[in-house]
SEBA-161258 format. One record per residue (C-alpha): residue in three letters; x, y, z. Coordinates in steps of 0.05 Angstrom, whole numbers. Layout:
BEGIN
code=ALA&u=X&v=Y&w=Z
...
***
This chain:
BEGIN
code=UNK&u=882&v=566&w=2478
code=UNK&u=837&v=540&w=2440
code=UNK&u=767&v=537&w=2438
code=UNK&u=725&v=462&w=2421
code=UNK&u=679&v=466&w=2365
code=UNK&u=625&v=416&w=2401
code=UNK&u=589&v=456&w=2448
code=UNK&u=521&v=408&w=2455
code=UNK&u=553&v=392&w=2524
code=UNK&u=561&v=460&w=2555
code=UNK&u=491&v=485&w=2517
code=UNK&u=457&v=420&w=2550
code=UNK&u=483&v=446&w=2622
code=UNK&u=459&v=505&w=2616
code=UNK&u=389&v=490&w=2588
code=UNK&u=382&v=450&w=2642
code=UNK&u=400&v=496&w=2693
code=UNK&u=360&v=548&w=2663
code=UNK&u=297&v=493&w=2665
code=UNK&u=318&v=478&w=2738
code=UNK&u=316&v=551&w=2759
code=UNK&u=243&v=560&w=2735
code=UNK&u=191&v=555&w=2770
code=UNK&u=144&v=482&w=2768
code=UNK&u=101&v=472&w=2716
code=UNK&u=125&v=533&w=2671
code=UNK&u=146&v=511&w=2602
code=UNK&u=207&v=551&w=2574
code=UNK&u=206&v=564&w=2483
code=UNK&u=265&v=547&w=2449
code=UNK&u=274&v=620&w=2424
code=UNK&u=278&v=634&w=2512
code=UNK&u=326&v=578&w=2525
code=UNK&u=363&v=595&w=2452
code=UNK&u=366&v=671&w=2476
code=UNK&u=396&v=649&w=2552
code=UNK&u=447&v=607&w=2512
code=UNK&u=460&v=659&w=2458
code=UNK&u=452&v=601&w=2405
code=UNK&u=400&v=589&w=2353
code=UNK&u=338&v=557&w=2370
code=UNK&u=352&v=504&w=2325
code=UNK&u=411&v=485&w=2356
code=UNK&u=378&v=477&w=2422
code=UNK&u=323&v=436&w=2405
code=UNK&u=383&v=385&w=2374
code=UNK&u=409&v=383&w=2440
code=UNK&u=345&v=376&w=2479
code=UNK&u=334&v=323&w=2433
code=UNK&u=380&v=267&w=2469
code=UNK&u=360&v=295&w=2536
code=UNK&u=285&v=279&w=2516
code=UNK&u=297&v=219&w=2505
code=UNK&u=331&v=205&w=2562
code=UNK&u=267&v=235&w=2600
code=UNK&u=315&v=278&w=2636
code=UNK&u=265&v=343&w=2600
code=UNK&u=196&v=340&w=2568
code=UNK&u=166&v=392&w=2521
code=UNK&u=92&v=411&w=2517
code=UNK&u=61&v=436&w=2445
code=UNK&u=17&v=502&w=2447
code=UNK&u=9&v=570&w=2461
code=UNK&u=35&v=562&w=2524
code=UNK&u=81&v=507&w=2504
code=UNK&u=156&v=498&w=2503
code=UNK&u=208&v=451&w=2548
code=UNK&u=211&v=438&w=2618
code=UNK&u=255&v=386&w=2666
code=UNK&u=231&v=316&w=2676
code=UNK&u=274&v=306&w=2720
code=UNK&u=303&v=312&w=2786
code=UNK&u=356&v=364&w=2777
code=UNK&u=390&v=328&w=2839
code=UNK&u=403&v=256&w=2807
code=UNK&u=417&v=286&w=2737
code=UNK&u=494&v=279&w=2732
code=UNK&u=534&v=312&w=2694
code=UNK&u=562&v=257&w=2670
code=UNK&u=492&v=221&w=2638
code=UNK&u=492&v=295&w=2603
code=UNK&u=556&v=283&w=2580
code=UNK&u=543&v=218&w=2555
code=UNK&u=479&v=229&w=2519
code=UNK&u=512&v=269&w=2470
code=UNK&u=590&v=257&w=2467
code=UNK&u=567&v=180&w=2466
code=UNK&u=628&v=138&w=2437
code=UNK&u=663&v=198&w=2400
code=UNK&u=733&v=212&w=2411
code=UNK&u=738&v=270&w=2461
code=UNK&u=805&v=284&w=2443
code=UNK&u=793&v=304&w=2363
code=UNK&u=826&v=235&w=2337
code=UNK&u=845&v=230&w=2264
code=UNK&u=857&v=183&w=2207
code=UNK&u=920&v=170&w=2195
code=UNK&u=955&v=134&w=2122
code=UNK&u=938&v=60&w=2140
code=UNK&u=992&v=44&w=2111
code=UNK&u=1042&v=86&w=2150
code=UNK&u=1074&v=38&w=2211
code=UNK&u=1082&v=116&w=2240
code=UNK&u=1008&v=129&w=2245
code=UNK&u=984&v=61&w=2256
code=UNK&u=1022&v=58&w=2322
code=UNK&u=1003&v=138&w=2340
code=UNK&u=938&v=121&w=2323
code=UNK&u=932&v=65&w=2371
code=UNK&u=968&v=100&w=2428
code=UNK&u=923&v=156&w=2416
code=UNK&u=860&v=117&w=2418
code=UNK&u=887&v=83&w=2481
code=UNK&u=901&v=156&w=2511
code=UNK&u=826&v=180&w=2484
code=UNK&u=796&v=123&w=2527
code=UNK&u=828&v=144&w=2588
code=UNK&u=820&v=213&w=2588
code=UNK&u=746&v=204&w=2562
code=UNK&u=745&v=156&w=2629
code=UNK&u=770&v=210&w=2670
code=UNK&u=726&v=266&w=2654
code=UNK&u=664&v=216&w=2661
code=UNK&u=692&v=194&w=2728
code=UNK&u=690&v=273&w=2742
code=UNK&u=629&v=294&w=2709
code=UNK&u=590&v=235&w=2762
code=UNK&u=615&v=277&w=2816
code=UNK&u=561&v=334&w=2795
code=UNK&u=490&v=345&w=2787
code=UNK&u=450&v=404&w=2752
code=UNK&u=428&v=415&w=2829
code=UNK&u=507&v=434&w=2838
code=UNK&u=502&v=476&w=2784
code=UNK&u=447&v=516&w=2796
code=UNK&u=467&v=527&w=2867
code=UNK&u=540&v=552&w=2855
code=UNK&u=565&v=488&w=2888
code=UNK&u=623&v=477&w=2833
code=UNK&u=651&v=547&w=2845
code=UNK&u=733&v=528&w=2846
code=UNK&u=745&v=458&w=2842
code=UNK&u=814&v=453&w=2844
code=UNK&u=802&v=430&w=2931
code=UNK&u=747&v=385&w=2912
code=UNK&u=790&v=343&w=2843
code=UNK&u=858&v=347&w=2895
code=UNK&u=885&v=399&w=2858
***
């Protein structure tokens, strides 16, 4: 199967799990959070980027500096994650077809109607979950809790 190529959503998760699981008031270095992740530290400030903005973390300068969660890790949906930095972009890999082929002009709407709904879907699904559920274990198999 293969593997996406945009992995801001999954890193984002799991920075702020890590950030939930640490004790209050203890700021956590890129190079900690990058070495958790096993991704480079420059890749998980980018991510941490959005999610500052969004006040859902906060980072400190310093000696003792680094990131920590602004937030709740109960009302932080997995969903606002997901939003923050798939924003508007096709989730299915869309691409341009020959505007002048009648062929790709109608895939490319159906496919664009079909990118809506799934992106729909997996934002209705993502609202089901918090970083809480994360860090607890709470999404173990969710086949039972999607109806599947």
């Amino acid at each position: 199967m293969a593997r996406s190529t945009n992995t801001q959503f999954a890193v984002a998760v799991h920075v702020l799990t890590y950030l939930a699981g640490v004790t209050e008031g203890h700021a956590v270095s890129s190079e900690e959070l990058s070495k958790s992740a096993n991704v480079n530290p420059v890749y998980v400030r980018r991510v941490l980027g959005p999610l500052r903005e969004a006040a859902l973390v906060r980072s400190r300068p310093g000696v003792r500096g680094g990131w920590e969660l602004a937030a709740d890790p109960s009302v932080i949906t997995l969903e606002q994650v997901w939003s923050l930095l798939q924003g508007a972009d096709p989730v299915l890999g869309l691409h341009g077809p020959d505007p002048d082929c009648a062929t790709g002009r109608h895939v490319q709407r159906s496919l664009t109607a079909l990118d809506r709904t799934v992106a729909d879907a997996v934002a209705a699904t993502l609202r089901r979950f918090t970083v809480r559920d994360v860090l607890t274990g709470a999404l173990g198999d969710l086949r039972p809790l999607l109806g599947g």
